[in-house]
C-alpha positions as protocol buffer text, in pm:
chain_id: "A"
residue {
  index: 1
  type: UNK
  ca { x: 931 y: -3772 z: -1769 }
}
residue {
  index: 2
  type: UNK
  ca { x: 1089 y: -4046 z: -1561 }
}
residue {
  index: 3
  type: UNK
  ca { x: 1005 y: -4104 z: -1160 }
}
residue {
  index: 4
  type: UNK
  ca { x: 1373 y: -4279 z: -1149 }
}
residue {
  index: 5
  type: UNK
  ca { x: 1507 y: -3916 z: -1314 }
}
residue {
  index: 6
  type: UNK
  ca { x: 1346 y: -3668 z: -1109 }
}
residue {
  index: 7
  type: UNK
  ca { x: 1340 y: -3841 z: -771 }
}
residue {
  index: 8
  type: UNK
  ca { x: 1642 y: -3697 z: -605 }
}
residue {
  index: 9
  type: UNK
  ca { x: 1474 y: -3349 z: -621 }
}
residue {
  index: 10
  type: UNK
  ca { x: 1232 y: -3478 z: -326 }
}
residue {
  index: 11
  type: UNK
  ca { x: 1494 y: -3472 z: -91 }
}
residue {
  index: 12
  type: UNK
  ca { x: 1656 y: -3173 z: -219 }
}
residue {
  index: 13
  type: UNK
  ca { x: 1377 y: -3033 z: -226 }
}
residue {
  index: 14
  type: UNK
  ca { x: 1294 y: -3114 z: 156 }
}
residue {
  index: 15
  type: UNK
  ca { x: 1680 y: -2952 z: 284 }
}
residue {
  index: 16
  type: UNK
  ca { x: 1593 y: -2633 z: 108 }
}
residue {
  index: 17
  type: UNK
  ca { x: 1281 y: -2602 z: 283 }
}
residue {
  index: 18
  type: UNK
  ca { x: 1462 y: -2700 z: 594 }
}
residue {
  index: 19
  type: UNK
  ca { x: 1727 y: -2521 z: 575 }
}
residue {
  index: 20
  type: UNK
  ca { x: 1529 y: -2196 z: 509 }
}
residue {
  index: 21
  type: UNK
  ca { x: 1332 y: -2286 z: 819 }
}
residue {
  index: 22
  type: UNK
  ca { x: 1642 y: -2344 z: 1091 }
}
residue {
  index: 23
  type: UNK
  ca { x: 1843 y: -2033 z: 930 }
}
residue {
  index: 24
  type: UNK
  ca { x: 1519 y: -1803 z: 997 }
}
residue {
  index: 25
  type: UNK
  ca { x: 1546 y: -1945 z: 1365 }
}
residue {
  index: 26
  type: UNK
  ca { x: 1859 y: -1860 z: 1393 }
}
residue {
  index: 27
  type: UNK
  ca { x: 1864 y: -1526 z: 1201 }
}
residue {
  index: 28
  type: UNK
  ca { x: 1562 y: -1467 z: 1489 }
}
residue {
  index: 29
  type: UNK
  ca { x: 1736 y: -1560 z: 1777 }
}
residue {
  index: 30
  type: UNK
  ca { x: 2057 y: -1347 z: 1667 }
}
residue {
  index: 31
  type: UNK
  ca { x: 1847 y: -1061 z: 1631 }
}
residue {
  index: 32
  type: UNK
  ca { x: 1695 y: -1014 z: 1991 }
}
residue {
  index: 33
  type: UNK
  ca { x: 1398 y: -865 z: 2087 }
}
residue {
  index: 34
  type: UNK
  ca { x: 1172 y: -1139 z: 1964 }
}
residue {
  index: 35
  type: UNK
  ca { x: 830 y: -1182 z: 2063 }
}
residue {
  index: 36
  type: UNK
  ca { x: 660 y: -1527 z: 2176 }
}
residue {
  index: 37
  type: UNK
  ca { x: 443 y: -1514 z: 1862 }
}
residue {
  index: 38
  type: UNK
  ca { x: 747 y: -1497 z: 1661 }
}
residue {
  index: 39
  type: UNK
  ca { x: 882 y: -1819 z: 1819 }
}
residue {
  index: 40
  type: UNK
  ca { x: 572 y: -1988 z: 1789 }
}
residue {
  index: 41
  type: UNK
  ca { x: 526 y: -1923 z: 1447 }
}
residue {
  index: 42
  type: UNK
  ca { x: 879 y: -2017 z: 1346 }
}
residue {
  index: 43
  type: UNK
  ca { x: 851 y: -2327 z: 1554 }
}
residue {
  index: 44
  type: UNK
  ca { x: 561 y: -2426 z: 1456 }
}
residue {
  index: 45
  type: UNK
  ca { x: 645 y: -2415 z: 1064 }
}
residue {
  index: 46
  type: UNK
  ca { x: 945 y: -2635 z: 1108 }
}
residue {
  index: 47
  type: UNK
  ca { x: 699 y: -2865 z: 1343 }
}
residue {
  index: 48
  type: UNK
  ca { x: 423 y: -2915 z: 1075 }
}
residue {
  index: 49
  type: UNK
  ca { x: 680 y: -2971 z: 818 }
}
residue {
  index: 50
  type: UNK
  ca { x: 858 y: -3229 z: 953 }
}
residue {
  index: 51
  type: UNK
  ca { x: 532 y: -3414 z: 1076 }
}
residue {
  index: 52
  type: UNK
  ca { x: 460 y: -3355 z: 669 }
}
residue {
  index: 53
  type: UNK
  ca { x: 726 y: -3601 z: 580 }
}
residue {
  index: 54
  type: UNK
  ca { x: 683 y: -3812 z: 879 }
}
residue {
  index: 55
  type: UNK
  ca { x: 293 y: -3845 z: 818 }
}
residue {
  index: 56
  type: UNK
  ca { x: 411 y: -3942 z: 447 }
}
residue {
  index: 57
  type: UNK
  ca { x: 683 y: -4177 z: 520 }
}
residue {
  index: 58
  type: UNK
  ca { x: 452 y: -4355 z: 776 }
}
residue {
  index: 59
  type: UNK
  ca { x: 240 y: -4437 z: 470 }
}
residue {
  index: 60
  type: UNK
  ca { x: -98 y: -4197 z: 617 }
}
residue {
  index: 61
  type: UNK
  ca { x: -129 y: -4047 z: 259 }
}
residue {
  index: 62
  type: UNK
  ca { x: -438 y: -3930 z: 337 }
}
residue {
  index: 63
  type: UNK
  ca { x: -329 y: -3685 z: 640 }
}
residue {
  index: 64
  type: UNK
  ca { x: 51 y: -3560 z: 453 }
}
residue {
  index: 65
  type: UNK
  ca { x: -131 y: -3287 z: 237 }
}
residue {
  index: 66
  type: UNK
  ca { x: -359 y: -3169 z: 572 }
}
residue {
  index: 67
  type: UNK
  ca { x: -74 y: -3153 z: 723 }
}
residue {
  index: 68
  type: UNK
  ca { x: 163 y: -2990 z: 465 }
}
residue {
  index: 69
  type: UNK
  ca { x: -114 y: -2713 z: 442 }
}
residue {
  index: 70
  type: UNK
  ca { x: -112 y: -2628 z: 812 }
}
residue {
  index: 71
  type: UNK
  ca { x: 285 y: -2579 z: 740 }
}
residue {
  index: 72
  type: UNK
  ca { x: 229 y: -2382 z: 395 }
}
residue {
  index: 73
  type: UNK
  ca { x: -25 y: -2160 z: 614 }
}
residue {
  index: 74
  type: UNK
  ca { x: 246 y: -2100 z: 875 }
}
residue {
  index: 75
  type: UNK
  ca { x: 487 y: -2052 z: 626 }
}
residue {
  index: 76
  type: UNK
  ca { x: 253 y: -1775 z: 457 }
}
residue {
  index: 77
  type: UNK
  ca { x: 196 y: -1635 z: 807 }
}
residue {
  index: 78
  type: UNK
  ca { x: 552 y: -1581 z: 860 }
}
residue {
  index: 79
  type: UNK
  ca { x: 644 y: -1428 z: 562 }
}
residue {
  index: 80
  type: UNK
  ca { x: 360 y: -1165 z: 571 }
}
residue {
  index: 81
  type: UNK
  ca { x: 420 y: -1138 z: 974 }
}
residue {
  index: 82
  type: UNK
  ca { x: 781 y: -1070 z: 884 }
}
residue {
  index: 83
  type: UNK
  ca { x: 741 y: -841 z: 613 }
}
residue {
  index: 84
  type: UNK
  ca { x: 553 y: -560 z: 811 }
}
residue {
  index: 85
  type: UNK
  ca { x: 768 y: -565 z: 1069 }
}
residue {
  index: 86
  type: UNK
  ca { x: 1056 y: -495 z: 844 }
}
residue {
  index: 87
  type: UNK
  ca { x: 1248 y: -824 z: 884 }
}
residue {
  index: 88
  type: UNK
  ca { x: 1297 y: -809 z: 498 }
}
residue {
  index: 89
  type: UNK
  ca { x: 1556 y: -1148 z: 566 }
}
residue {
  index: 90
  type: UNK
  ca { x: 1309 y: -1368 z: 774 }
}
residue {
  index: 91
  type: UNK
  ca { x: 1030 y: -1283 z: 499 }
}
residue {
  index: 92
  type: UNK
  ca { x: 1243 y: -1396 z: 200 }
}
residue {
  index: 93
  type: UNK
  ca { x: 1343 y: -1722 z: 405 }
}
residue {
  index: 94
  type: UNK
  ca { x: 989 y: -1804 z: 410 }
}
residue {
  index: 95
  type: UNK
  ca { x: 915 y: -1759 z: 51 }
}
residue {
  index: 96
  type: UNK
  ca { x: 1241 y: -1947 z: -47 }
}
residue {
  index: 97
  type: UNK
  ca { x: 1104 y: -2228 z: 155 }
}
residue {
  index: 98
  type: UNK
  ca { x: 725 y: -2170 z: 36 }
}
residue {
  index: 99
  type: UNK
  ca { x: 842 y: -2157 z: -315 }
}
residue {
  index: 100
  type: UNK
  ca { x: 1067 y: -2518 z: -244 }
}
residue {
  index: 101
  type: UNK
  ca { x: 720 y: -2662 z: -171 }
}
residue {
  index: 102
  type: UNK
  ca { x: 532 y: -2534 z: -395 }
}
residue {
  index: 103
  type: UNK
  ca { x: 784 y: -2686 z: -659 }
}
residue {
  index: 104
  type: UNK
  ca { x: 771 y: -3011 z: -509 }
}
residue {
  index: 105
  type: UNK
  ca { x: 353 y: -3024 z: -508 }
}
residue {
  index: 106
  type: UNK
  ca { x: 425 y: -2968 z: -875 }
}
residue {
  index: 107
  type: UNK
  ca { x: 640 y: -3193 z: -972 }
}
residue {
  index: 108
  type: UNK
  ca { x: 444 y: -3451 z: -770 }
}
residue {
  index: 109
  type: UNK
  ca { x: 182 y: -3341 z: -1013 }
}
residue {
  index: 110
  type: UNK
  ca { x: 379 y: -3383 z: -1289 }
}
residue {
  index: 111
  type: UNK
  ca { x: 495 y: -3742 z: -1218 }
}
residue {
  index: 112
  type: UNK
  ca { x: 176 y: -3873 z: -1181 }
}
């Protein structure tokens, strides 16, 4: 397997995970009646996922999987949070976007 084949997944790879991240926001906010926990926990995913690829682009490889694991552990939060209280949508968000980067820690494996 070739780095030069399978690189564009990385960035792919990053918008799902985004994307599943601002759409459970949003699919929040539309919904009313949110709690201050739920906020935080939303925010703070897509806040500890971004510093992921910031920490990584700025060349700290030794803080981007600390980092990424503080985001995976919201992540998890959120889709166990979200799955008891019956938000069946905001749950699957968060394991589309879990799933995205747990495919991208193995084809990092993979390529090396």
């Amino acid at each position: 397997m070739s780095v030069k084949v399978w690189w564009p997944l990385f960035p792919l790879l990053f918008f799902i995970v985004l994307v599943c991240l601002i759409t459970a926001m949003v699919r929040v906010k539309r919904r009313g009646g949110t709690t201050r926990t739920e906020w935080l926990t939303l925010s703070l995913a897509i806040f500890f996922y971004l510093m992921t690829w910031v920490v990584g682009e700025m060349g700290m490889r030794w803080l981007h999987m600390p980092v990424s694991n503080v985001a995976e552990l919201f992540i998890l939060f959120n889709i166990v949070y979200f799955a008891r209280k019956g938000w069946k949508d905001i749950a699957w968000l968060n394991g589309v976007a879990l799933a995205a980067i747990a495919a991208d820690f193995a084809l990092h494996y993979i390529l090396k």
